[in-house]
N, CA, C and O atoms as CSV, one atom per row, in Angstrom:
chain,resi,resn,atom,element,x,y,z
A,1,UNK,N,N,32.575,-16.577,49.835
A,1,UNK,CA,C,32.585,-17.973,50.221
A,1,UNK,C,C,32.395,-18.842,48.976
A,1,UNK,O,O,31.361,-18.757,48.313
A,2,UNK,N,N,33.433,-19.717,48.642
A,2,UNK,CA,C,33.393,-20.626,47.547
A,2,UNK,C,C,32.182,-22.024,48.279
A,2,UNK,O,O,32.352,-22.618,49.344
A,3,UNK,N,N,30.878,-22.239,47.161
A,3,UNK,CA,C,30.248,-23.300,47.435
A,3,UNK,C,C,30.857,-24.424,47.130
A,3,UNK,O,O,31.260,-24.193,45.991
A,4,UNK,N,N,31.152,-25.376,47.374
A,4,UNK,CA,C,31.354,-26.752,46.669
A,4,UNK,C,C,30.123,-27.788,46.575
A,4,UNK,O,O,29.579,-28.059,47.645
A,5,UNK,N,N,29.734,-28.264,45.653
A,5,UNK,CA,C,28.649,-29.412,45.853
A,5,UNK,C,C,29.325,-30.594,46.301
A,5,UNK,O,O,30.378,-30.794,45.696
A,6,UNK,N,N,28.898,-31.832,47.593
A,6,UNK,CA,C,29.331,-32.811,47.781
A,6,UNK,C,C,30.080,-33.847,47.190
A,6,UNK,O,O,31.125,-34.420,47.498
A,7,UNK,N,N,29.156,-33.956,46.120
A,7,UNK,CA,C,29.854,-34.706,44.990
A,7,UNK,C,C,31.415,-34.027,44.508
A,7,UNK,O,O,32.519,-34.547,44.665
A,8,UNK,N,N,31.152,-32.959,44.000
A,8,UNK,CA,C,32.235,-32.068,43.248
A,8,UNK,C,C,33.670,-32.151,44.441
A,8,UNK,O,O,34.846,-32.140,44.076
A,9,UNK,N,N,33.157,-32.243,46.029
A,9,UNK,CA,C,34.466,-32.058,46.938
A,9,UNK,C,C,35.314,-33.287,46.850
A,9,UNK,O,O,36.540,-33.379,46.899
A,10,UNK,N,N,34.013,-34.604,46.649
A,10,UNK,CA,C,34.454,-36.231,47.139
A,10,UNK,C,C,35.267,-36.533,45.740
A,10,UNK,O,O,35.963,-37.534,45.912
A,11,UNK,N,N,35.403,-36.026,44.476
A,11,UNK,CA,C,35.372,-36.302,43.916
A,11,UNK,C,C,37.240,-35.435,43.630
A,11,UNK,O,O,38.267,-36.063,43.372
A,12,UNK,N,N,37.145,-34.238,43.757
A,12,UNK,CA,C,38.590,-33.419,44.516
A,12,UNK,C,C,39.128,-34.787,45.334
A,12,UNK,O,O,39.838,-35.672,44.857
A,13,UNK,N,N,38.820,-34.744,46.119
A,13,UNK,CA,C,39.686,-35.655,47.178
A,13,UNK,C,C,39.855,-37.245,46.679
A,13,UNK,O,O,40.640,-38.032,47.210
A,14,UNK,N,N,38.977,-37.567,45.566
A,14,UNK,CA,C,39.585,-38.949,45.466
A,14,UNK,C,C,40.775,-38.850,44.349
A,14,UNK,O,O,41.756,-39.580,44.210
A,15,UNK,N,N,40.390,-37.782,43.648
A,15,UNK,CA,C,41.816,-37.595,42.496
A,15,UNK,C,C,42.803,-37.392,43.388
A,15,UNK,O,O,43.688,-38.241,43.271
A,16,UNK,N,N,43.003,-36.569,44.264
A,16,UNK,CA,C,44.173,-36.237,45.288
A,16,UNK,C,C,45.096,-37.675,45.358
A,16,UNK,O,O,46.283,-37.836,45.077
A,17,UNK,N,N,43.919,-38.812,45.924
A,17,UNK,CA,C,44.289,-40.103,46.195
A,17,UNK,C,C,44.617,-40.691,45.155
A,17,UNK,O,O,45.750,-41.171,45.107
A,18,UNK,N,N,43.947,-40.790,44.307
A,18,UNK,CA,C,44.195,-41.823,43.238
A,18,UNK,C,C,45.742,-41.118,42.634
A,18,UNK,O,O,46.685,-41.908,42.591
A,19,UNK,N,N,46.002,-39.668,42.177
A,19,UNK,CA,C,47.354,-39.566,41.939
A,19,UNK,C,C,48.963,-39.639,42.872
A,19,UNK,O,O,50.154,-39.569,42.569
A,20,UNK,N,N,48.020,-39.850,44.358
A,20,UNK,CA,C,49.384,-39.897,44.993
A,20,UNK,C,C,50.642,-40.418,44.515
A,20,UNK,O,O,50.381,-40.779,43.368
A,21,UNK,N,N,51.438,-40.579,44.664
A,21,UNK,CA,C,52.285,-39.769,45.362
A,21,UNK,C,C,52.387,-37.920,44.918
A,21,UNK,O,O,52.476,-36.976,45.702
A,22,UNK,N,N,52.342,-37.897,43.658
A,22,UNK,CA,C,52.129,-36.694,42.595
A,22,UNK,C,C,51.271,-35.777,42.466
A,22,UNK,O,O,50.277,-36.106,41.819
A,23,UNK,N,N,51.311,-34.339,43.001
A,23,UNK,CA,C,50.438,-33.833,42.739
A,23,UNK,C,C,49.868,-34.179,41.912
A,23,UNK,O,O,50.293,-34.693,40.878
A,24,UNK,N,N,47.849,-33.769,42.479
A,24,UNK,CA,C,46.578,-33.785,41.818
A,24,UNK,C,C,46.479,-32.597,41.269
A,24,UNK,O,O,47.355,-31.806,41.621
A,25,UNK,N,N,45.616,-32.172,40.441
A,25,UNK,CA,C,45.378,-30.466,39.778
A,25,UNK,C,C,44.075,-30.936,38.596
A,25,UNK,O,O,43.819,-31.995,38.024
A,26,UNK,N,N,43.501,-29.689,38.588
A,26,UNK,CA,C,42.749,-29.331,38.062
A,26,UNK,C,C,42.055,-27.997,38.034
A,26,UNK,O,O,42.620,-27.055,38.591
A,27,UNK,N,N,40.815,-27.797,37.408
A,27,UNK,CA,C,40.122,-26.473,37.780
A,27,UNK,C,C,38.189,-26.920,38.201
A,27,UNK,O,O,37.522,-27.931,37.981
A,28,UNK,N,N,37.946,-25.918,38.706
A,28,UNK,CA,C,36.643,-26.240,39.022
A,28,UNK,C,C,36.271,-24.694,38.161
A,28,UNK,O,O,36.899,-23.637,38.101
A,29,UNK,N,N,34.958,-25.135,37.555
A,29,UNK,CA,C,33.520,-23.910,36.592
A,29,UNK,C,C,32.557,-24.367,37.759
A,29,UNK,O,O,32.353,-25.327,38.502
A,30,UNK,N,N,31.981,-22.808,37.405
A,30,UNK,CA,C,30.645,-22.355,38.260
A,30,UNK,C,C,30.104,-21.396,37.690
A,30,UNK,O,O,29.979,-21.258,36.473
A,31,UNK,N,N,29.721,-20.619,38.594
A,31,UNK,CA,C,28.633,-19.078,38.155
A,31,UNK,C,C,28.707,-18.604,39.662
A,31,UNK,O,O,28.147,-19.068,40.655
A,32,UNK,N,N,29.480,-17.648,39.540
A,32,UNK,CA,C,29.097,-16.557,40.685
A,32,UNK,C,C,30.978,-17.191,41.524
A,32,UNK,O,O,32.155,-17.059,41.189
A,33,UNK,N,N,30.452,-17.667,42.351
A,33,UNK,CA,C,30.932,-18.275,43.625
A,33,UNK,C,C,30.630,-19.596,44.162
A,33,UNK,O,O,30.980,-19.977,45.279
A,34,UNK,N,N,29.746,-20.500,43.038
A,34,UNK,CA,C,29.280,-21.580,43.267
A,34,UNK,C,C,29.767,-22.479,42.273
A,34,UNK,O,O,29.869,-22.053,41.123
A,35,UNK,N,N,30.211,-24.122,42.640
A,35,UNK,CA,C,30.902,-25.157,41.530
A,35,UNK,C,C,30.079,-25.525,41.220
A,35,UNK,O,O,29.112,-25.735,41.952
A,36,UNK,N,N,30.134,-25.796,39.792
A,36,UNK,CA,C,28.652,-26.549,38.950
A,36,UNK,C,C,29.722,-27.634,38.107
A,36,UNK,O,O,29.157,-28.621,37.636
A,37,UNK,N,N,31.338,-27.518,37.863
A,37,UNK,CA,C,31.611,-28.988,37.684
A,37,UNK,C,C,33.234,-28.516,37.853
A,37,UNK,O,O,33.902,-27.491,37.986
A,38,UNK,N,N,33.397,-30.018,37.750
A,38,UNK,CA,C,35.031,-30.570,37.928
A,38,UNK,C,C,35.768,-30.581,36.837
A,38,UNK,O,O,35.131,-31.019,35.879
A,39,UNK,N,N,36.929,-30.257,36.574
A,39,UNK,CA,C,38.327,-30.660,35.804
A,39,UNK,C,C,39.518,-31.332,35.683
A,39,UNK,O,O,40.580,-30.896,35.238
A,40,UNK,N,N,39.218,-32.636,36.193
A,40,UNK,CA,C,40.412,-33.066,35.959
A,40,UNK,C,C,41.524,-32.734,35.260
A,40,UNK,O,O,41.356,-32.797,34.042
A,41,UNK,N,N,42.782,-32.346,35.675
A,41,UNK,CA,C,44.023,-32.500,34.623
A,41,UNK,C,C,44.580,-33.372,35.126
A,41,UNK,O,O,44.364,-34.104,36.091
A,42,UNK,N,N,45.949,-33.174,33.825
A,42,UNK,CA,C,47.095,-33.967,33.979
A,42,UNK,C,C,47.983,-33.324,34.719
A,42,UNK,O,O,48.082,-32.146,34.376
A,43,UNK,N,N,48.757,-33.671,35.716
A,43,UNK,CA,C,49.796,-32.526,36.015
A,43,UNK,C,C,51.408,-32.929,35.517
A,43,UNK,O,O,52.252,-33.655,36.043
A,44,UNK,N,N,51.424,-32.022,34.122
A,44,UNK,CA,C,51.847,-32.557,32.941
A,44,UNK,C,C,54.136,-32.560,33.222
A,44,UNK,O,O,55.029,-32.862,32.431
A,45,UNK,N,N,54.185,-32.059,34.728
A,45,UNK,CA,C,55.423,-32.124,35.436
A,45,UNK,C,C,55.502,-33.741,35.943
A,45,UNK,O,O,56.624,-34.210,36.138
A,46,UNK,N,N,54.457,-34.485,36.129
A,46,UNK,CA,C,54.516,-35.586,36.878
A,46,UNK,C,C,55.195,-35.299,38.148
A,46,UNK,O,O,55.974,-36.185,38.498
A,47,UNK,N,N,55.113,-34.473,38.780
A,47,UNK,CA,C,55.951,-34.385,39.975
A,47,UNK,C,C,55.322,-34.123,41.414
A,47,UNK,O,O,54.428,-33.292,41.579
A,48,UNK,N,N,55.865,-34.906,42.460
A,48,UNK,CA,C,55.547,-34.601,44.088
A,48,UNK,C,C,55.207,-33.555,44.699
A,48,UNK,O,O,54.309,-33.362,45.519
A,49,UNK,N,N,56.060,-32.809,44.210
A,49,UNK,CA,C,56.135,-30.856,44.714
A,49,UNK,C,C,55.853,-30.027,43.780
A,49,UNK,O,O,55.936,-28.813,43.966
A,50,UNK,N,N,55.566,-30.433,42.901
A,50,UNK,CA,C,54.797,-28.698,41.797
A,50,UNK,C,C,53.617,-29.245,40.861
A,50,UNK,O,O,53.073,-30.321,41.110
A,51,UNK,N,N,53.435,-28.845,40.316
A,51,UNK,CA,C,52.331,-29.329,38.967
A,51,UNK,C,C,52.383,-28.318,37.461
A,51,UNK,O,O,52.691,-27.127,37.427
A,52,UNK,N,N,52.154,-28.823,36.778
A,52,UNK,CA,C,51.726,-27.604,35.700
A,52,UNK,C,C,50.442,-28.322,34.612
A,52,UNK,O,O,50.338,-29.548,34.668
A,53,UNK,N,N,49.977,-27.946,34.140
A,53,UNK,CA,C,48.765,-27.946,33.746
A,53,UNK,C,C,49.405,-28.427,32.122
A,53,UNK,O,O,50.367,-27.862,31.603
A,54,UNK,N,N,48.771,-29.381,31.597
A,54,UNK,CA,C,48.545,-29.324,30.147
A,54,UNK,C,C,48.012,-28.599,29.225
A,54,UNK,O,O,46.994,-29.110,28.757
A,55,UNK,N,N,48.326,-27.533,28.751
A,55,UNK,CA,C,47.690,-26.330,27.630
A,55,UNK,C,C,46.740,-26.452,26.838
A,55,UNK,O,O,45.863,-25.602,26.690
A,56,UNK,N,N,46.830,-27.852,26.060
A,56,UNK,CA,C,45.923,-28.830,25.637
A,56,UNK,C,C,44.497,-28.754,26.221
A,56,UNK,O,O,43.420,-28.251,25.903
A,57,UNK,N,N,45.107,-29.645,27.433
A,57,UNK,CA,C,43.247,-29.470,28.669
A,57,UNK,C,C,43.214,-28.699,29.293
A,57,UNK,O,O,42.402,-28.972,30.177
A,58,UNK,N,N,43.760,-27.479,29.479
A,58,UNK,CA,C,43.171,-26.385,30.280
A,58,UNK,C,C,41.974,-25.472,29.025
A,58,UNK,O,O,40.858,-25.078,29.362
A,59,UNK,N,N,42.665,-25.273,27.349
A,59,UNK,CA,C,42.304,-25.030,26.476
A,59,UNK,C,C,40.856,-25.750,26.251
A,59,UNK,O,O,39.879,-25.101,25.875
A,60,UNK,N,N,40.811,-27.080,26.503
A,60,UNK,CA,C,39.372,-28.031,26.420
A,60,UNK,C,C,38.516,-28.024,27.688
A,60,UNK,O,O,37.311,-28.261,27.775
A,61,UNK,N,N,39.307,-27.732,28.568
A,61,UNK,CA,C,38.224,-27.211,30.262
A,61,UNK,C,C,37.866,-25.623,30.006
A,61,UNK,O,O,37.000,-25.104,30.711
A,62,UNK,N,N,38.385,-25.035,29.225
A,62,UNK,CA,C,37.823,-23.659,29.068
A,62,UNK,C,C,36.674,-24.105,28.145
A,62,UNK,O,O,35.469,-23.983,28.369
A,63,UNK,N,N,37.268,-24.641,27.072
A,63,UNK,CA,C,36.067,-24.675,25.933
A,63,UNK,C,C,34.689,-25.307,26.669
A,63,UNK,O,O,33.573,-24.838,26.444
A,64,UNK,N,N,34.876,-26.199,27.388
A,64,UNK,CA,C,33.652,-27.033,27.705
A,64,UNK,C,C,33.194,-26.049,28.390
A,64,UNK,O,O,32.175,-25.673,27.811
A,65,UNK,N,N,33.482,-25.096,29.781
A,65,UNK,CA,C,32.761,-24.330,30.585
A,65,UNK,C,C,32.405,-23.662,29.691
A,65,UNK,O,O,31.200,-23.775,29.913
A,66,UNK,N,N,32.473,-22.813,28.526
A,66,UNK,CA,C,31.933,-21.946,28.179
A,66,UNK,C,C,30.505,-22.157,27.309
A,66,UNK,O,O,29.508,-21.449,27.164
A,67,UNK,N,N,30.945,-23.635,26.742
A,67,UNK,CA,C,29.559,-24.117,25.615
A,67,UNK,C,C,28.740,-24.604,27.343
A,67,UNK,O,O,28.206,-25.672,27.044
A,68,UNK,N,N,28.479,-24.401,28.577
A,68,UNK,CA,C,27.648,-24.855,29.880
A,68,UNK,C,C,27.254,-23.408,30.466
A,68,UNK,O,O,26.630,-23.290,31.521
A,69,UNK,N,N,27.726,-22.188,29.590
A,69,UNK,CA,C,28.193,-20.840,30.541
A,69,UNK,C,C,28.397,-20.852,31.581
A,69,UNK,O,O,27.492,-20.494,32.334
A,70,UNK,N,N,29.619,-21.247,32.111
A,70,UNK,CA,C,30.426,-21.103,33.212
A,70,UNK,C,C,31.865,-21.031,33.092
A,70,UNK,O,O,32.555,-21.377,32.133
A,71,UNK,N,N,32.285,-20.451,34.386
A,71,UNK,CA,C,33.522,-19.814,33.823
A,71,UNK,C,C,34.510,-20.585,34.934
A,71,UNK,O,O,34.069,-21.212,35.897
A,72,UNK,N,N,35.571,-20.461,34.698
A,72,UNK,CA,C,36.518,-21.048,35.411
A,72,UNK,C,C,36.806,-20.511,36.926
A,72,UNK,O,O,37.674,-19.639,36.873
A,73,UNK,N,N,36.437,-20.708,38.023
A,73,UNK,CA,C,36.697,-19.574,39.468
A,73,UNK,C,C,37.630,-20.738,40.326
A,73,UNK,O,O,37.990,-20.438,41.464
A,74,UNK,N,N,37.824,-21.414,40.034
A,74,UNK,CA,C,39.256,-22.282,41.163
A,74,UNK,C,C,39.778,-23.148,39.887
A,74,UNK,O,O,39.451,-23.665,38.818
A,75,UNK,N,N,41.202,-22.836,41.126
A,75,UNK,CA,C,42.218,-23.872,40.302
A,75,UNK,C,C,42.518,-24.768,41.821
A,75,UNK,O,O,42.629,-24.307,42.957
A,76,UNK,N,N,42.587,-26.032,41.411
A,76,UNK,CA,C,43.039,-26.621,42.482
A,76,UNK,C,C,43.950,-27.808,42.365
A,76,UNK,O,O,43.912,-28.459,41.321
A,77,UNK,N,N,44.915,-28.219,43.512
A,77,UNK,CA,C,45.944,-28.915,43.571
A,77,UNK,C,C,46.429,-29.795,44.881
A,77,UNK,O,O,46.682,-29.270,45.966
A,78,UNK,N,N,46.510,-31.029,44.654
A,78,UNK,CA,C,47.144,-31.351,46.186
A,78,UNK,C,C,48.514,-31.297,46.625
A,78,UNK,O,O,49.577,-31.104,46.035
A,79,UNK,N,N,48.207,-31.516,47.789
A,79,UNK,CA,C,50.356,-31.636,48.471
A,79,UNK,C,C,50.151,-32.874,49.420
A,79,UNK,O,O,49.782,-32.851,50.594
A,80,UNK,N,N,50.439,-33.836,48.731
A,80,UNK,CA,C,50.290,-35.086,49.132
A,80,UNK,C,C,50.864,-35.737,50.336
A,80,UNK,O,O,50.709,-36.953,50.448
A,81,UNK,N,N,51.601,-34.984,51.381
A,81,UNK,CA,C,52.409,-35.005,52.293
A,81,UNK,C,C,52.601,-33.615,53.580
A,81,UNK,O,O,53.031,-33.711,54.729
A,82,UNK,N,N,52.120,-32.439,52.867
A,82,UNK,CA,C,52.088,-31.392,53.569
A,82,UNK,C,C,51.247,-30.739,53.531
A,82,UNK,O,O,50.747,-30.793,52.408
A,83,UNK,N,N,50.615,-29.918,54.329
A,83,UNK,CA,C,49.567,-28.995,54.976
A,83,UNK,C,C,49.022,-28.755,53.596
A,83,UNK,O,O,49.606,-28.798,52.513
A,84,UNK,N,N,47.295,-28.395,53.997
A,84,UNK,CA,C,46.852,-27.018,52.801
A,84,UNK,C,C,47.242,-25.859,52.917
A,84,UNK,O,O,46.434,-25.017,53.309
A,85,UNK,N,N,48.453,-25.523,52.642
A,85,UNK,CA,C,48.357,-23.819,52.666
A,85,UNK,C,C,49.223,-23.965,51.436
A,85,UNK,O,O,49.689,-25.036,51.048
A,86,UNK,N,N,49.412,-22.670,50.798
A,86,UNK,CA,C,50.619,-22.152,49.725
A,86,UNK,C,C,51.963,-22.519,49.634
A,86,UNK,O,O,52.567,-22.210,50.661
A,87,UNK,N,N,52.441,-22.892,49.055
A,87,UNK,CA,C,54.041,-22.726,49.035
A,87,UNK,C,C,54.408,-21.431,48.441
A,87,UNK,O,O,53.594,-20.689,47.891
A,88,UNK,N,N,55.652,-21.189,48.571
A,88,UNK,CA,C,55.981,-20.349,47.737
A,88,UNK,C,C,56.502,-20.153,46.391
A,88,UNK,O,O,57.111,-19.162,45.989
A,89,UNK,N,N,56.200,-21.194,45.743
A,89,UNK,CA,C,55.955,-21.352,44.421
A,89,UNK,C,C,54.352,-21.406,43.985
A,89,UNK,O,O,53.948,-21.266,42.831
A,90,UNK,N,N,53.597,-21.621,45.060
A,90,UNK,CA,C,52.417,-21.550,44.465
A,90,UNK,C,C,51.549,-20.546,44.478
A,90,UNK,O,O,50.459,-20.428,43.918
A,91,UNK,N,N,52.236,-19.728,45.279
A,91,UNK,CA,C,51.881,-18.168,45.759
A,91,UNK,C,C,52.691,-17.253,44.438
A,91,UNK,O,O,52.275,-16.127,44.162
A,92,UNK,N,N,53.835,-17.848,43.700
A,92,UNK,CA,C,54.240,-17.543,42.653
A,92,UNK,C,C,54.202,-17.439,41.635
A,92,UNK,O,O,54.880,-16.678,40.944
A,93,UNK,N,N,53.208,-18.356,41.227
A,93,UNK,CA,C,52.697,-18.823,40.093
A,93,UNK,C,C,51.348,-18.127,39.840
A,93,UNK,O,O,50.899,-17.758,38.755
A,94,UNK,N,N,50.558,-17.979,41.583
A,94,UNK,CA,C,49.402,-17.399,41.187
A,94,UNK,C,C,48.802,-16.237,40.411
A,94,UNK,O,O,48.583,-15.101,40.831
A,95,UNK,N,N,48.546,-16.809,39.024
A,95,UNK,CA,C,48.367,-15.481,38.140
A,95,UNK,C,C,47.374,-14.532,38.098
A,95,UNK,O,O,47.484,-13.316,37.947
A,96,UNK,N,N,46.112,-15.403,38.290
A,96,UNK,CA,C,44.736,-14.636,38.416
A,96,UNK,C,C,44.163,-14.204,39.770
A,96,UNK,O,O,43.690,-15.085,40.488
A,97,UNK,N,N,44.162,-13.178,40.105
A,97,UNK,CA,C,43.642,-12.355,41.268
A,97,UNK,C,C,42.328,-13.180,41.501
A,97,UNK,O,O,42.004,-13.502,42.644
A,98,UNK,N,N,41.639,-13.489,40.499
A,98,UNK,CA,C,40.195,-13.467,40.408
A,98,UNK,C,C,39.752,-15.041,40.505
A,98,UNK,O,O,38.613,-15.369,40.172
A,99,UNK,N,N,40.506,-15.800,40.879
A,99,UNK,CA,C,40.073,-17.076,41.094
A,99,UNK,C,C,40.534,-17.786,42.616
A,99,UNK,O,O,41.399,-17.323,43.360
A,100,UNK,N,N,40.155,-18.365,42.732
A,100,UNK,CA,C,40.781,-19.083,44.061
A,100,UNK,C,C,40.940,-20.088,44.035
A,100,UNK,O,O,40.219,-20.927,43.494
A,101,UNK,N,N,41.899,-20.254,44.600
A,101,UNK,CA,C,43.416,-21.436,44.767
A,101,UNK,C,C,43.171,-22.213,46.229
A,101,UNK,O,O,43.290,-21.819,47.389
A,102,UNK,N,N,42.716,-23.689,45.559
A,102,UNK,CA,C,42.377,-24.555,46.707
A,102,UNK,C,C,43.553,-25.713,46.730
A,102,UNK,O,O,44.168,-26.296,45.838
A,103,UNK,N,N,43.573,-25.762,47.976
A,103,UNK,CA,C,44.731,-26.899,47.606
A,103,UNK,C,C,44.316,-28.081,49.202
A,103,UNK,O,O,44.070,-27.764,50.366
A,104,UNK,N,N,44.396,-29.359,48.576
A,104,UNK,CA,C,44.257,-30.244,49.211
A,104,UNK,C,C,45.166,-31.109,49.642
A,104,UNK,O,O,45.975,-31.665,48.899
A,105,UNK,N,N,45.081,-31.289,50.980
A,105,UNK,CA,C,46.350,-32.017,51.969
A,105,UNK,C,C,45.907,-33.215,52.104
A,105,UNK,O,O,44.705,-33.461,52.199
A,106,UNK,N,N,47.084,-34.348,52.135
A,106,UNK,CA,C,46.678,-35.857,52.292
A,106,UNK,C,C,47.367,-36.239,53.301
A,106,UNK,O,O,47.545,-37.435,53.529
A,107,UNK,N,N,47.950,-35.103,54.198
A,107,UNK,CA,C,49.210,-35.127,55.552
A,107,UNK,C,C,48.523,-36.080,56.548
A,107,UNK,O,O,48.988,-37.119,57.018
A,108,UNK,N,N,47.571,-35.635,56.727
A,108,UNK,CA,C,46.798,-35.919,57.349
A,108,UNK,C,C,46.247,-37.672,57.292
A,108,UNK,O,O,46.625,-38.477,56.441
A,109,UNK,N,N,45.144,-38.010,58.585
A,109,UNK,CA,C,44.785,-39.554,58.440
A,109,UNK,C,C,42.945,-38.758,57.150
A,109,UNK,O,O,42.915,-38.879,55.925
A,110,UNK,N,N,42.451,-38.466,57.515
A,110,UNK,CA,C,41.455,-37.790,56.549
A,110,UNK,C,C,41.772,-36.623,56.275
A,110,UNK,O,O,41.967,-35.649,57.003
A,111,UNK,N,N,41.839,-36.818,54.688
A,111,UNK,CA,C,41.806,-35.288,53.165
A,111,UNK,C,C,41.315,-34.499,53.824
A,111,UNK,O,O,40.558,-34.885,54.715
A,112,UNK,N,N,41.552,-33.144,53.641
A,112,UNK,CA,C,40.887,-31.963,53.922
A,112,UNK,C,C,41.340,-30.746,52.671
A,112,UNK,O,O,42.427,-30.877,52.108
A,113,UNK,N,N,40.533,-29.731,52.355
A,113,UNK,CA,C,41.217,-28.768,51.672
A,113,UNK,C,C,40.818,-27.767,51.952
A,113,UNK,O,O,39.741,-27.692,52.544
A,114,UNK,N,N,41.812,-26.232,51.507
A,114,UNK,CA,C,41.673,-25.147,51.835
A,114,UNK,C,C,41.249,-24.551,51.043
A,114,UNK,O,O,41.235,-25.218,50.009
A,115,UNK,N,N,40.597,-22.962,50.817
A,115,UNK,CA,C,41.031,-22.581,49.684
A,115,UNK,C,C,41.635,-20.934,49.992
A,115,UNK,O,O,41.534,-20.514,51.145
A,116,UNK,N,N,42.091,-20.281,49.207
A,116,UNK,CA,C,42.734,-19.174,49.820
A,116,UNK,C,C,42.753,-18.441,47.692
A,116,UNK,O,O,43.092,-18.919,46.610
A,117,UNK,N,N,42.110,-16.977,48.232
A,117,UNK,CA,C,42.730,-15.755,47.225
A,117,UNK,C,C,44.138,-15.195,47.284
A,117,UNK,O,O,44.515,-14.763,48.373
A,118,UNK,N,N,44.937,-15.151,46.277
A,118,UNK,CA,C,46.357,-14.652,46.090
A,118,UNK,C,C,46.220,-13.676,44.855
A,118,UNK,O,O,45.774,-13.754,43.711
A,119,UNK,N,N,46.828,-12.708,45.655
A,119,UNK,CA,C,46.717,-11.269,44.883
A,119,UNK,C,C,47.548,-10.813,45.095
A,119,UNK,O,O,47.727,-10.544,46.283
A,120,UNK,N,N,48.767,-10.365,43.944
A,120,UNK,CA,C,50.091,-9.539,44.343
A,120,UNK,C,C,50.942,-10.604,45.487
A,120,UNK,O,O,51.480,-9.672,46.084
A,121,UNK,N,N,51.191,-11.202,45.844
A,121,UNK,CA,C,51.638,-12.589,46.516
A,121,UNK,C,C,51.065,-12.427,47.630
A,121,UNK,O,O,51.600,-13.055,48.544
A,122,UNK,N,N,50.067,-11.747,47.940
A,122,UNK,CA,C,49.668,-11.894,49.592
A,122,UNK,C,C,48.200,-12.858,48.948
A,122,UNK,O,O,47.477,-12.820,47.952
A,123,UNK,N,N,48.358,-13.897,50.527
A,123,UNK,CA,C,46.988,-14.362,50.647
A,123,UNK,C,C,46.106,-14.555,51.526
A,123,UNK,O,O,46.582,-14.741,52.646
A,124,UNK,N,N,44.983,-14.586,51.454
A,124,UNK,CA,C,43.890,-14.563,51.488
A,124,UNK,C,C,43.511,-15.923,52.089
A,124,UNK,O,O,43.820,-16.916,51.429
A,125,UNK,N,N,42.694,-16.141,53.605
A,125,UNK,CA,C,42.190,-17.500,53.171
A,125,UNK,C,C,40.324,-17.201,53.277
A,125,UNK,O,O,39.562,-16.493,53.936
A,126,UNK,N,N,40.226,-18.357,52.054
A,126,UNK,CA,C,38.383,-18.390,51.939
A,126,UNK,C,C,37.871,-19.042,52.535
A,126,UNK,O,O,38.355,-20.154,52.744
A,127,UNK,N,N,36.918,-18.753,52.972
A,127,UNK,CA,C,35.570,-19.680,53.481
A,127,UNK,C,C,35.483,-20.746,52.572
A,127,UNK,O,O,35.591,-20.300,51.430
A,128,UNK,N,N,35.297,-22.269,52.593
A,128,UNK,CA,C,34.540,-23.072,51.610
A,128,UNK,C,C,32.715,-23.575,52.416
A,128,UNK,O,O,32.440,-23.309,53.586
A,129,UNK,N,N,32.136,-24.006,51.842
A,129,UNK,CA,C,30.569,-24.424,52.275
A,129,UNK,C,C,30.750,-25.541,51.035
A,129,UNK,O,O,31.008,-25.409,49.838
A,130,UNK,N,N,30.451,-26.889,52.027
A,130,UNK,CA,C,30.406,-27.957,51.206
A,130,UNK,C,C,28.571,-27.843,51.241
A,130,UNK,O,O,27.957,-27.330,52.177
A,131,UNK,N,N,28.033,-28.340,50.218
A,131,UNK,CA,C,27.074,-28.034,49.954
A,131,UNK,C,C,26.240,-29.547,49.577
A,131,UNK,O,O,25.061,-29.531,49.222
């Protein structure tokens, strides 16, 4: 079960908003299974339907978790128009077994997000505990 702290979820969901129309993305650091902070990126595609990460700040969101010891355990992204679940590009992309892939829907009249493990393209969905 991925923890989220309150702050850390409200704070997911207002980037979601504030980048609409365009996918949101980032990563969340913790310890264990629990978020201890946020990552904003850029989602350096500018685009509605995919994202990709700036190399740059994923390189400076690593560096910072590590001088806090914490390590990177979600990547997360919105779909500003359709459900939280996977696409199949995002089930494609998923490289690391070992993290979990949250993705937040704005389909909806109130944000909500999922999060789900992808391993070998099958997935997984997780428990979250807003905290």
């Amino acid at each position: 079960m991925l923890k989220i702290p309150k702050n850390i979820y409200e704070a997911m969901i207002k980037h979601a908003q504030k980048q609409a129309p365009i996918e949101a993305c980032g990563y969340l650091a913790g310890i264990g299974s629990e978020v201890k902070a946020l990552y904003e990126m850029t989602n350096a595609d500018n685009s509605e339907e995919h994202f990709s990460f700036d190399p740059k700040e994923q390189f400076e969101a690593f560096k910072e978790a590590s001088k806090l010891s914490l390590h990177l355990i979600a990547c997360y992204h919105s779909h500003p128009v359709t459900p939280a679940r996977p696409s199949q590009e995002d089930i494609r992309l998923a490289y690391d077994p070992n993290i979990s892939y949250i993705i937040i829907s704005l389909a909806e009249e109130i944000p909500y997000l999922k999060s789900f493990k992808i391993k070998n393209g099958e997935v997984t969905k997780e428990e979250t505990e807003v905290l």
